[in-house]
N, C-alpha and C positions, 0 to 999 in steps of 0.2 A: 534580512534576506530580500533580494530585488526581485518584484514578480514582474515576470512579462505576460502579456495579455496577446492573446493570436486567435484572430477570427478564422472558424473553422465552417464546416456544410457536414450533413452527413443524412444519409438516403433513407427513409423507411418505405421498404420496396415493399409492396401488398399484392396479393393473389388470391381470388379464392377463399378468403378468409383466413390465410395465414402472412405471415411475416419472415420477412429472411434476415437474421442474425448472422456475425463471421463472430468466429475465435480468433483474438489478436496473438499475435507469437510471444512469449514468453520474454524475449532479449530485447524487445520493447522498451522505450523510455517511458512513453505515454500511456497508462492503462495495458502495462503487462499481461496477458494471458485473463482479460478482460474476453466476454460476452458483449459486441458492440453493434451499430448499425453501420454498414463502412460508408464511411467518407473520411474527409483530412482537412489540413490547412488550405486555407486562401496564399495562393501564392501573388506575392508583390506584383508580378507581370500576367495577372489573369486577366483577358478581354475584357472592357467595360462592352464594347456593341453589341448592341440589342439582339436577339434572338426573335428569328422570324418568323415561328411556332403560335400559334395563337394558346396554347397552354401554359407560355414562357410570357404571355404579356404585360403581365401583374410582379416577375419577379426579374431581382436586382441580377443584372448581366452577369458580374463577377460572380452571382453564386451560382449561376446558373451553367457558368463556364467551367468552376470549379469543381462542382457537380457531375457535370459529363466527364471530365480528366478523372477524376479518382474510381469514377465505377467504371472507365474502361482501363487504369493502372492495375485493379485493384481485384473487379470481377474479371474481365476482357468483356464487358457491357459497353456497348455502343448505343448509348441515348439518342443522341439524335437519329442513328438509324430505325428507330424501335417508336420517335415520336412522327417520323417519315410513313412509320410504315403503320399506322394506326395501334400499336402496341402497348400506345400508353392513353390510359383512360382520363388520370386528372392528376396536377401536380399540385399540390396546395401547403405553403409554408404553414408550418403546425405551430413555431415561436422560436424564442433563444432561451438560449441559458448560459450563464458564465461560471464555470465553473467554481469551485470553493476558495478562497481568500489563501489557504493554510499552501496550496499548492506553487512551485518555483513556476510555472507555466500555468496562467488559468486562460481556458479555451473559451471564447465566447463566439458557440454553434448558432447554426440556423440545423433546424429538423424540418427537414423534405419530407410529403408523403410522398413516394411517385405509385400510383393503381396501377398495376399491370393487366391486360387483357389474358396472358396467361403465362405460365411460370419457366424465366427462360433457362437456356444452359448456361451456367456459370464456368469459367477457367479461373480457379485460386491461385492470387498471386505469391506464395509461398515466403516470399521477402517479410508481409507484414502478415499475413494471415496463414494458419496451419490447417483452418475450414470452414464449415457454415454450413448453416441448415436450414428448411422452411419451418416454421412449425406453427399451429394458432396462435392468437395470442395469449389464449389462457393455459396453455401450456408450457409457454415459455415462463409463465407468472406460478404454475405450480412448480416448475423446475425452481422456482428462487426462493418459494417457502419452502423447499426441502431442502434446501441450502447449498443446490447442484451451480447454483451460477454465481459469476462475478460478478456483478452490474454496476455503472457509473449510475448517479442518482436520475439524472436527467432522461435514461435510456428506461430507469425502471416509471418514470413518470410516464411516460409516451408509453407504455407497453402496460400501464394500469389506466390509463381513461381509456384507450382503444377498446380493450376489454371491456366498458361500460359503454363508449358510445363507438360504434365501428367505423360508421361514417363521418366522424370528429372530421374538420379542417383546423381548429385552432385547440391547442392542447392549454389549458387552464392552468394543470400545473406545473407547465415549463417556468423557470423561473432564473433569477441571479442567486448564487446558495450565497447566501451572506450567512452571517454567526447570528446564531438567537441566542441572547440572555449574552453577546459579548462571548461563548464556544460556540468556535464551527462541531458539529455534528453530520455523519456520514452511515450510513448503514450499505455498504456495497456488497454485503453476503447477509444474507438473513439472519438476525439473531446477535449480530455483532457489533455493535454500536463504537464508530470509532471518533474521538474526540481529539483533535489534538491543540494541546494548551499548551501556551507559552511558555518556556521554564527555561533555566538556566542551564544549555546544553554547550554543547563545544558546536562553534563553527564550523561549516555553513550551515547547519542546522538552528530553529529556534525555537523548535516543539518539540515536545514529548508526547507517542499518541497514548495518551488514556482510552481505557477500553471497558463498556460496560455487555456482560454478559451473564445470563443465567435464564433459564426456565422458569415460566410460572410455577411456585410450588416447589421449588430448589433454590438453593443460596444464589444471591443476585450478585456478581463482585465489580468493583471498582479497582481496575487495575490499572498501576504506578501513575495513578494522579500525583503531579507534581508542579502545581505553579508555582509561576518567574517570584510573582512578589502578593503580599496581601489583597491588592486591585483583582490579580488573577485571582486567587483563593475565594475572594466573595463572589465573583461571578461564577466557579465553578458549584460552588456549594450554592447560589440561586438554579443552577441549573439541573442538577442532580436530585432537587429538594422534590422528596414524593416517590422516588421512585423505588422505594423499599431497598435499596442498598444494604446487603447482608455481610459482607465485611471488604477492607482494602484490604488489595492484593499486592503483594511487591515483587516484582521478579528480582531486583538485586540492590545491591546498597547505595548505588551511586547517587548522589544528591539530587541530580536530575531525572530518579525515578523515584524520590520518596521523600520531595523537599516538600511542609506543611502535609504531609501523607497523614502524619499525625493527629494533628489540627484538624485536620476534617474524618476522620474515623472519629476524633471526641464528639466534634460537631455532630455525628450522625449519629452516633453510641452503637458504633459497632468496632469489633475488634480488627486486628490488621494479619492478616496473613502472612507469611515469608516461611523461606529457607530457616534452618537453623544458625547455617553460616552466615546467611544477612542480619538476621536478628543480632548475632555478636557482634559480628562488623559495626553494625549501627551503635550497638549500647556503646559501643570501646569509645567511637566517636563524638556520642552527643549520650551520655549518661542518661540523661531526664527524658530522651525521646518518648520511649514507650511508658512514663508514669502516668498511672490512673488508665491504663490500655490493657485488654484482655489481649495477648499472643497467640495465634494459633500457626503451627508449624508444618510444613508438610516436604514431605522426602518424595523421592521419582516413583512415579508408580500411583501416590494417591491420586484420588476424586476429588476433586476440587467443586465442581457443579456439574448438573446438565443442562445439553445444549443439543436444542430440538430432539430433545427425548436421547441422544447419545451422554455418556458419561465423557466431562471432560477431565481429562488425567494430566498429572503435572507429570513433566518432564525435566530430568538434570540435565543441565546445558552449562557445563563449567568450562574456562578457556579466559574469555573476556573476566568473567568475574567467576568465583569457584563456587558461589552458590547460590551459581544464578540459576533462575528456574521458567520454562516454556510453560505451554499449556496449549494441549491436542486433542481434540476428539477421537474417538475409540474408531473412528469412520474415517479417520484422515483428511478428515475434508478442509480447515488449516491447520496452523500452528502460529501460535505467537509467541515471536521466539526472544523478542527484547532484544538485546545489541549484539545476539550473536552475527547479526549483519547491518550494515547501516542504508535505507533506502535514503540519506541523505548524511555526505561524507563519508570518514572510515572507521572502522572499530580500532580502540586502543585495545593492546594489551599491555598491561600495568602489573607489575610485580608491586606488593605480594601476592595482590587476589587474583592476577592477573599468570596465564601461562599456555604459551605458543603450542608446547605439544599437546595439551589437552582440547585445544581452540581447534588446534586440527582435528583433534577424533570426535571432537561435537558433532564439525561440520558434518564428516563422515557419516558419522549418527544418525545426523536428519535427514539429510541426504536419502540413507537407504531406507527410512522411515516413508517417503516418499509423498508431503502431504501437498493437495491439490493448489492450496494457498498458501502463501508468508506473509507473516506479518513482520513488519522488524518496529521499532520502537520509535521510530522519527522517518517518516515519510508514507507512502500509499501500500498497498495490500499488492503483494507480487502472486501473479498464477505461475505454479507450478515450482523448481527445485532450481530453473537455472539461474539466480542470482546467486543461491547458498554453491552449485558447481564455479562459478566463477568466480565468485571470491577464495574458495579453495584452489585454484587453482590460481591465481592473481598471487594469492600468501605462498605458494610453492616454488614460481617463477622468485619471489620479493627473496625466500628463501635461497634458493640455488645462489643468483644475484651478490645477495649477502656474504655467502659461501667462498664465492671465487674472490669477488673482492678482499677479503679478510687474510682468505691465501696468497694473495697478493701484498700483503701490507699495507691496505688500507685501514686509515685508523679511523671511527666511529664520524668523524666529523669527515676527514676526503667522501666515505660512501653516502652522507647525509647530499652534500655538494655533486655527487654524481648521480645520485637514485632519485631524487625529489628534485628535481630542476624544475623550476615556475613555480610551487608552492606557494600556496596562503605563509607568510612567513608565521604568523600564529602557530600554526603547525608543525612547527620543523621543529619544537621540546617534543609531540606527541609522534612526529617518524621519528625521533631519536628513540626513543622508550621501544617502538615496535625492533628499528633494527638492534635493541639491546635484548628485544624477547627472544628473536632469529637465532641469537651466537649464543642464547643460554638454551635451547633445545639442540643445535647442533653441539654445545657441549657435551650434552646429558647425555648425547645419541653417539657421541665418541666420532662424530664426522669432519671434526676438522682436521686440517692437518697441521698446524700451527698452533 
């Protein structure tokens, strides 16, 4: 996967002892329905000449220029007028951070203080933000141990030295997130620890996120660790080693959620959890998988662990695979839902395990489930339901599509040649298989006319 790298700014506006955060929109690329501090990219044609402010004298033009454009895009904050009009106390660069390696875009920020004299009127610009708020800082820091926020890592570093030193000008542990032990590691909700390891997934993808979760004093799980090759597998198990791992958890059978799953449940000596229908799926495939391995199985409805004091409850989520399984806290606060969505590429559905009309009533499912976060299995933590809305409705359009075409007499290959134009051509076996799920639900559902 090709990462691009884009220098970005972004404001921590201070008043009075508190901080002003925005709510990013949901339909977001970047940090979806994320808790941020606004600012945005350096654009190509940002002013390098100097700023003639004696509190701009220390910093780089271009961020400085960039800086003013997004907080008046973004608040309708007019910076220069506001450092005109003595409104601004002191502007002092806190550090960088470049974002995590695992990410197709990693951001490499500058974090602005700007001290305000006192707290102005915002206009949200509703395009990228839906709001924002003032709050302390250490209020914003109990909002994230209760597990109320999204936070990029970098936003919750700046918002935990503040809280220890107020008057900070250079934040310590801003940093590059590089991988320790060789896994990146991420915690952007409290209590959720997401890993994502290299494994043998379908293109453009080429991680699976592992996800480690449990309370002190409840079962701790490792969920669908699956690395690419043995190199992966020892770095994972250096990295998880100590952490009282109480058993692996598997949402479904797919090689890429439960390659060496095995291997490292012996390594740990604890058992693996699944479905019952992954459990067979698995044995039919690799007979010896689970030898010398305790099973424990769990249907919709069970407790799986808790998390921060809520019971987290497994969830049936069949469509993609029929015995695949989520997992939600009882508070709604996420869900990880494994490939019922893909935050990188698209879900196959694969007959036999695989089936369109029940794909849709998942989605439905969760949907009206309503949980604050998504997790999907290969890319970033999504706020709120609008990815799981749009791809249900993306599959309903794909469907119609299907529909007319077919009554038309288009045969599986003309509709491949007209519905996927520009494709990864790797891809075009896995839209053939999808437009083959389409015509066997409109079968089942008696809608074609042909």
């Amino acid at each position: 996967m090709t990462v691009k790298i884009v220098e970005a700014v972004t404001a921590v506006l201070i008043c009075e002892g508190e901080i002003y955060l925005t709510h990013r929109q949901p339909h977001l690329t970047a940090f979806p329905g994320f808790m941020a501090f606004p600012g945005g990219k350096v654009d190509k044609g940002e002013a390098e000449h100097l700023h003639a402010h004696p509190l701009l004298a220390e910093q780089t033009p271009r961020h400085v220029h960039a800086l003013a454009r997004e907080l008046r895009e973004e608040l309708d904050y007019d910076l220069d007028a506001a450092l005109a009009a003595g409104e601004v106390l002191a502007i002092d660069k806190l550090g960088t951070a470049l974002s995590p390696p695992f990410l197709q875009v990693r951001f490499d920020t500058g974090f602005f203080a700007i001290r305000l004299r006192s707290k102005p009127e915002f206009t949200i610009e509703l395009g990228e933000l839906s709001g924002g708020a003032w709050k302390s800082t250490s209020d914003w820091l109990s909002d994230f141990e209760r597990g109320d926020l999204l936070l990029a890592p970098p936003t919750l570093d700046v918002l935990q030295e503040l809280v220890e030193r107020p008057d900070a000008t250079v934040i310590s542990r801003l940093r590059d997130y590089e991988e320790i032990d060789g896994i990146p590691e991420i915690e952007p909700l409290r209590g959720v620890l997401q890993m994502p390891v290299r494994s043998n997934t379908l293109p453009p993808a080429d991680r699976t996120n592992c996800f480690q979760i449990g309370d002190q004093g409840s079962p701790i799980l490792l969920i669908d660790p699956s690395p690419a090759n043995r190199t992966e597998f020892d770095k994972l198990c250096r990295h998880v080693a100590g952490r009282g791992i109480s058993e692996v958890f598997l949402t479904h059978h797919h090689p890429d959620h439960c390659q060496y799953a095995n291997d490292l449940a012996r390594h740990l000596g604890v058992p693996i959890a699944t479905s019952a229908d992954t459990f067979e799926r698995i044995s039919r495939r690799v007979p010896t998988f689970f030898d010398g391995l305790t099973v424990k199985t769990y249907a919709d409805g069970d407790v799986a662990t808790r998390w921060l004091g809520h019971p987290l409850r497994v969830i049936a989520v069949p469509g993609h695979d029929e015995g695949q399984l989520a997992l939600m806290p009882d508070n709604r606060a996420f869900c990880i839902v494994g490939d019922l969505i893909q935050g990188v590429g698209t879900v196959v559905i694969s007959p036999p395990e695989g089936d369109m009309a029940k794909y849709f009533a998942t989605l439905e499912k969760v949907i009206a489930l309503g949980p604050k976060v998504i997790w999907p299995s290969h890319g970033t933590a999504l706020g709120g339901t609008y990815y799981l809305e749009l791809t249900l409705k993306h599959r309903r359009a794909r469907e119609a599509q299907v529909k007319t075409l077919f009554e038309a007499g288009r045969s599986i290959d003309q509709m491949l040649a007209e519905m996927y134009v520009g494709t990864d051509p790797r891809l075009m076996p896995l839209a053939r298989i999808n437009i083959e799920g389409h015509l066997a639900k409109l079968r089942s559902e008696g809608a074609l006319q042909a």
